[in-house]
N, C-alpha and C positions, 0 to 999 in steps of 0.2 A: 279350476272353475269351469274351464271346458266341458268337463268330465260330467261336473253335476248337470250342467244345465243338458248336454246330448241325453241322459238319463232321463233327467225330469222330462225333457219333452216327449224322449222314447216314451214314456208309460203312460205319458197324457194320449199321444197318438191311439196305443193298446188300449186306453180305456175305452176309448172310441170302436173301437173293435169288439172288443171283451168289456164286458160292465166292468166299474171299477175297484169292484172287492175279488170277483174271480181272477181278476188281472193283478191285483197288488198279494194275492194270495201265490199265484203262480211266479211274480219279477222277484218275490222277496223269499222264495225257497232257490231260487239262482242264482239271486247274490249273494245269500249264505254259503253254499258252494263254491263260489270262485274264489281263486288264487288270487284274494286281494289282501293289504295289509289291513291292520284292524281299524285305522283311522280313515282307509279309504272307504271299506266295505260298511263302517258307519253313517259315511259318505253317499254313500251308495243309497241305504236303507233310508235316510233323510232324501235325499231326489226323489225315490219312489215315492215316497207320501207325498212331495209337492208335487209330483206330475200325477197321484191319482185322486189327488182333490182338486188340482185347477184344472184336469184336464177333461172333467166333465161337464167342462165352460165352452168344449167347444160344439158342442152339438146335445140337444137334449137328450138325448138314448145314451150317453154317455156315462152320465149317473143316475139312479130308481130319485134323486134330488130335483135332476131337471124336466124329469117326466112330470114328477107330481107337482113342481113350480108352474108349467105350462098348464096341467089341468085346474088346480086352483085359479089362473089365471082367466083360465076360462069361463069358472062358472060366478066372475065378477067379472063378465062382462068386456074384458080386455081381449082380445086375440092379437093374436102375433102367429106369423109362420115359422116353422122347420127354418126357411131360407133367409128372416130375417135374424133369426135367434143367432144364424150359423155367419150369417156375416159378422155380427157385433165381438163374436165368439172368438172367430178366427183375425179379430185384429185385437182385442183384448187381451186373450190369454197369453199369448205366446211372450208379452211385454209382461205378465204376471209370472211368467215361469223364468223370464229372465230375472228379473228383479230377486225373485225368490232366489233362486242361484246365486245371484249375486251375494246376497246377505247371506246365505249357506257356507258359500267358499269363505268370505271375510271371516265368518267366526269360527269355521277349521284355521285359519292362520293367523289368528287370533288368540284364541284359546288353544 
């Protein structure tokens, strides 16, 4: 469980860096490669998707998703800042990538 969720959040972090197809294009040709077992490295491949979908929650430039939710946003009249997006961002997600982990890990030991 550890494993997934240090994963998931690694590549939510990276999507914040690297958008999150160049990023889940680059984490998911190295988890192919590593010297992991096959239920792990499944393991693995499942974290990456949950850290490059929630992890464009935590800042808009994260995902081409939250660029174009802010600009819609805009042109109805609503504004929000960069700095509030990124607070709500950074205390939500991280409880969303846990969560996701969490049900990750139970149905690898599960199933």
């Amino acid at each position: 469980m550890v494993a997934t969720f240090q994963f998931s959040l690694l590549s939510a972090l990276m999507c914040n860096l690297v958008n999150n197809i160049p990023m889940t294009a680059m984490m998911l040709s190295i988890t192919q490669h590593a010297a992991l077992s096959a239920q792990m490295n499944t393991a693995m491949a499942y974290s990456l998707v949950i850290g490059s979908n929630l992890g464009g929650n935590f800042t808009t430039f994260g995902a081409l998703a939250g660029i174009l939710w802010l600009e819609s946003a805009r042109r109805f009249g609503w504004s929000t800042t960069i700095t509030d997006f990124l607070k709500i961002g950074l205390f939500i997600t991280p409880i969303a990538i846990l969560a996701s982990s969490i049900v990750l890990a139970i149905e690898f030991l599960v199933f």
